[in-house]
N, C-alpha and C positions, 0 to 999 in steps of 0.2 A: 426400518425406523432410523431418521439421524440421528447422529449422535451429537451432542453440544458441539457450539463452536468453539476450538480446543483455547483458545484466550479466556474464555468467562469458565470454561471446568476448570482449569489452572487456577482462576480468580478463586474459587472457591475452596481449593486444599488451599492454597494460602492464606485464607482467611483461615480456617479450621486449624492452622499452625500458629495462630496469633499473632502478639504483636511481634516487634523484631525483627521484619521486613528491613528491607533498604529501600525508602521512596525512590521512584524512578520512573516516569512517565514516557510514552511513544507519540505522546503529541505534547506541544507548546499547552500548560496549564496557565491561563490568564485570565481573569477579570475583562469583560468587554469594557472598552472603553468609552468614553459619554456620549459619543455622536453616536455609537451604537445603539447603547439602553435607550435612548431619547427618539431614535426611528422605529423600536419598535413598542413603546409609550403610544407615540402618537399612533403609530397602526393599529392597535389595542382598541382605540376610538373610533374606528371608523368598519364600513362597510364594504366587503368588495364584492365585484362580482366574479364568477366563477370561472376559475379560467385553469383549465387543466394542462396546458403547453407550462403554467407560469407564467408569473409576472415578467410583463413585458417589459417594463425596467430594469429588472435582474438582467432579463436574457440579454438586453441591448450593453448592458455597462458588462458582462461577461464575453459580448465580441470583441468591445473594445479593450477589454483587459489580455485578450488574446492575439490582437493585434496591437496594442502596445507593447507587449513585452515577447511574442515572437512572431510576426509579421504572420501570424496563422486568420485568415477569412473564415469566419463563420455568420453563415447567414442569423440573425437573430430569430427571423419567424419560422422557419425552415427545418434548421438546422443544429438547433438547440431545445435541451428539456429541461424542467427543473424535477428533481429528484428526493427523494428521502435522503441521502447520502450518495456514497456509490456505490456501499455493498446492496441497496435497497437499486441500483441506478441498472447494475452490473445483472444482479438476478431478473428484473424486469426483460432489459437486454436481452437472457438467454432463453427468455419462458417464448418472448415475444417470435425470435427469429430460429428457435431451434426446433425441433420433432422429435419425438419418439425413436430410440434407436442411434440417434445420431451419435458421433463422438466427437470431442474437443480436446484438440493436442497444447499441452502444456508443460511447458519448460519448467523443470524445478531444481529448486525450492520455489516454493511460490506463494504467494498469500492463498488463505483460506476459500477455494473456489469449489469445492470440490462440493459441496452440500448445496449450492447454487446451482452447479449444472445436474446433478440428479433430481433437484427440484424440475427441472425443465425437461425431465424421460431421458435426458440425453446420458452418455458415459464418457467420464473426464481419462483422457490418456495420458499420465506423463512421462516425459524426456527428460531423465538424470542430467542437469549440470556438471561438472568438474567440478572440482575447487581448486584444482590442479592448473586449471585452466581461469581461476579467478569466477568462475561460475557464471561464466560464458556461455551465451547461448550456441548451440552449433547447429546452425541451418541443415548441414546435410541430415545429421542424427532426427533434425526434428522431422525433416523432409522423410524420410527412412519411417516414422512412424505412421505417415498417414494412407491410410485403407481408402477404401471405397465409402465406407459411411462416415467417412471424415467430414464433418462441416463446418470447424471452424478451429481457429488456433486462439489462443490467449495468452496475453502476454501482462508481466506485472512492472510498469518502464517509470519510475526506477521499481526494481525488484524489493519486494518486502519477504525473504527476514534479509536475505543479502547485501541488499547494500547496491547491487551490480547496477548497472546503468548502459545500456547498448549505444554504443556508438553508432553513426548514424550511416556508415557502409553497412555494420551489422544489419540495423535495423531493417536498411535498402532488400539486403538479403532476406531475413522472412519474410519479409510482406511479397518476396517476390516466390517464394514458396506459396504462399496463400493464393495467389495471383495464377500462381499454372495449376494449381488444384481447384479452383475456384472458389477455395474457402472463405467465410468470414474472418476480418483481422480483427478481432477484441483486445483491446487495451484497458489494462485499468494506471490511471497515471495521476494514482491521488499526490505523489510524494513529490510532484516536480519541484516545488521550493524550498525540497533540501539538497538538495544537490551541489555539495560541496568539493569537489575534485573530480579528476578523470576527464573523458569526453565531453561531458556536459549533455543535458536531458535536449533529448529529440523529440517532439510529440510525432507520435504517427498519422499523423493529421496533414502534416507539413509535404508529406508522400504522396498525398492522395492522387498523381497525376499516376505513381505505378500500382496502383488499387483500388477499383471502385465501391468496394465493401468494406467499410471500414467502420468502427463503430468505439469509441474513447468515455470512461467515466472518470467522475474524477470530484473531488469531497474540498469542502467548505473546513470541515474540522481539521486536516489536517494540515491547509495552509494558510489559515484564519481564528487557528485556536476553537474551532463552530464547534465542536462535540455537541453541546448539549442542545444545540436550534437542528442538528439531523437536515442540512442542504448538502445537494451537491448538483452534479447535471452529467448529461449524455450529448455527445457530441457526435453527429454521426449525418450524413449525405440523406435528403430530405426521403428521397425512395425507399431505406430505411426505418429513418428516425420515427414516418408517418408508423408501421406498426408497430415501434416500439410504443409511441405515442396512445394507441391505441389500446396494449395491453395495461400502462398504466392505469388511462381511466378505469378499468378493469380491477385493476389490484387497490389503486389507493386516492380515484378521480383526481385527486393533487394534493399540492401541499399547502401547507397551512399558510397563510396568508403577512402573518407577524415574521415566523422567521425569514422569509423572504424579503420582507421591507428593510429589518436588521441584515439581512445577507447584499442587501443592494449597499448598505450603508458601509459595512464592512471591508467591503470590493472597490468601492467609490473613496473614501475616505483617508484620512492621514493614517499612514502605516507606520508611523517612528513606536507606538506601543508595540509593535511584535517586531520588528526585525532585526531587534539585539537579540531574540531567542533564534533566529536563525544566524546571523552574525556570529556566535558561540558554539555552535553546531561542529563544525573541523575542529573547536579544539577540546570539546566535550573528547567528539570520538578518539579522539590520539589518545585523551589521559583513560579511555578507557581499555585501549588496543594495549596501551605501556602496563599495565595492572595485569590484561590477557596473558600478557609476554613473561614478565616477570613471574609470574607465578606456574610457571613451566608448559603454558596450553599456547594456542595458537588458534588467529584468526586472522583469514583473508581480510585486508581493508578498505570496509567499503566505501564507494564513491557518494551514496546520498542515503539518506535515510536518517535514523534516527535508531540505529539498531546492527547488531555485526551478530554472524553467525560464529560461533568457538565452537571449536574441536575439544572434547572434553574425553575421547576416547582413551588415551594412559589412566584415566580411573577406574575403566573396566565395567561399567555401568555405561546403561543404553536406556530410549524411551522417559515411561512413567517413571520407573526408577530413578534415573538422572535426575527429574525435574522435581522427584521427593528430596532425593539427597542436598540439591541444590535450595530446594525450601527448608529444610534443618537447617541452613547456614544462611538464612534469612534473604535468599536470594530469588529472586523470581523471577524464572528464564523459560520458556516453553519448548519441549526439544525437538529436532529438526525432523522426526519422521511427522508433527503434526503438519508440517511444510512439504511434505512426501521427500524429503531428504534425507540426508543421513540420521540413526536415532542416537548416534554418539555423541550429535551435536548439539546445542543450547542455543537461543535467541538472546543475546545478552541487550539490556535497553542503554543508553545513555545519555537520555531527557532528562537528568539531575544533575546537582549542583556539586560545583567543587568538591567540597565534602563529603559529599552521596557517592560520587564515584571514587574518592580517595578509598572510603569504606569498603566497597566493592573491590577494589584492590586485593586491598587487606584480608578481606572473607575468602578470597582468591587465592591467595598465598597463603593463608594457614588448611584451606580446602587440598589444597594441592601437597604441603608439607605430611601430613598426616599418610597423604598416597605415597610419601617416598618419590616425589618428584622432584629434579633436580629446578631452584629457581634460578633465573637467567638474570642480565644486565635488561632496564627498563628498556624497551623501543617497541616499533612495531613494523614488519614489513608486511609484502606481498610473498604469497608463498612462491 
């Protein structure tokens, strides 16, 4: 039987510990803006016909958003899906190209994949990270794990809860492991418009001439504020994408017709409403790394996201525990073994305001003084 997805059981003791949370969000919360509500107004009105790839408007203004902003070809009729999101894009993906028996090598910490590829018969392998190492991937380790019923590797680019972001010799490197094993390269690279430092986000798209199996999802919500319209798409070499293409009609024949009009509009449209929330992003994470610091913990800092893993081990609590303790002091952090990482560790968010992370500081430092931790000068490094 699965077990919840470990973000909504989390949601849940925390609601049960009541108010007195610190609001803190892992996506941009906003209001669509009016060209938005107003595209899907009018779609509201009207009639379409069935078209299970998506709307071919979506798919064409989503090449061109891919080739304006990084020189990546994607076929529109071909080569593109529209999706529920990308965890709905992601498990389609694995039901569709995976089998019975097979395994999936995956680098961790990682986002929540692991309930997706047992949905699809398959068993998820994963390759411990450093943190030592800034929670780098290491091609050879991961090369090291793969068997015989290996079929496919997945990778989380930028990494969610980490922060990390594979530079793009890395990147060259596993796909070139995937490439002599013959495995599938699965990406999920919802978080590419946070990426605020370091190397800078490579889609593994951009490769395709060292891989021919390649297959990229990637979500509306998290770099268009979309949560609640649930789009995203599949980007993937047409020999492919046809069955993945074909298990969707299967699972969900498509998607609804309004959020897609809104997600063309979205895509298409003036962006000056959201990109002071990512504009603030580098300096959200600093004031929240200096808070980490100060209060005697430590955390790698990461390059994109919206989120840093902390070392919470000097308190001597690991797991569910941590992330109780952590809820008594109104904090709501989900800890690293849910990530298959360390369980000493916490997902700490920092999609809030001035204040909201000033607070978290604070709850940080009086969390840590009680343990007899010594608190340090504010900063934050690289370990």
């Amino acid at each position: 039987m699965l077990e919840r997805l470990p973000a909504f059981a989390l949601l849940d003791r925390a609601h049960a510990h009541g108010a007195g949370s610190v609001p803190m969000a892992g996506v941009p919360v906003l209001p669509m803006p009016d060209h938005v509500v107003e595209a899907a107004r009018r779609a509201a009105g009207q009639v379409f016909p069935r078209r299970t790839r998506g709307s071919a408007e979506l798919r064409m203004a989503i090449a061109g958003r891919l080739a304006a902003e990084h020189r990546l070809s994607a076929d529109p009729e071909t080569e593109l899906l529209i999706t529920h999101g990308a965890q709905h894009g992601m498990s389609v993906v694995l039901r569709a190209l995976l089998s019975p028996g097979d395994e999936v090598v995956i680098p961790a910490p990682t986002y929540f994949f692991d309930g997706m590829v047992r949905m699809a018969g398959a068993r998820p392998v994963y390759v411990g990270s450093r943190e030592s190492a800034d929670w780098d991937h290491d091609p050879d380790e991961v090369e090291a794990a793969v068997t015989p019923a290996t079929r496919a590797l997945l990778i989380c680019n930028p990494n969610n809860p980490t922060g990390y972001v594979p530079a793009r010799a890395r990147l060259e490197q596993l796909l070139d492991v995937a490439a002599r094993h013959g495995l599938l390269a699965l990406s999920d690279e919802s978080y590419a418009r946070y990426v605020h430092d370091g190397p800078g986000y490579v889609p593994q798209m951009l490769l395709r001439e060292r891989h021919p199996d390649m297959v990229t999802v990637t979500s509306l919500s998290k770099n268009y504020a979309f949560t609640s319209w649930r789009v995203g798409y599949a980007h993937a070499p047409a020999h492919l994408l046809e069955r993945v293409h074909r298990a969707l009609e299967w699972d969900a024949i498509n998607v609804g017709d309004v959020p897609q009009a809104a997600a063309h509009a979205v895509i298409t449209g003036p962006q000056d409403w959201i990109e002071p929330a990512f504009a603030t992003m580098r300096e959200r994470r600093d004031l929240l790394l200096s808070g980490v610091h100060a209060a005697g913990l430590r955390a790698v800092r990461p390059d994109a996201g919206i989120f840093a893993l902390a070392d919470f081990s000097p308190l001597g609590v690991a797991g569910r525990d941590l992330e109780d303790l952590l809820l008594e002091r109104g904090l709501t952090a989900i800890a690293g073994d849910a990530f298959h990482g360390p369980a000493t560790h916490a997902r700490l968010l920092y999609g809030g305001t001035h204040e909201s992370l000033t607070e978290v500081a604070n709850r940080l430092a009086a969390l840590t003084s009680v343990a007899g931790l010594p608190a340090r000068a504010p900063g934050s490094t690289r370990r």
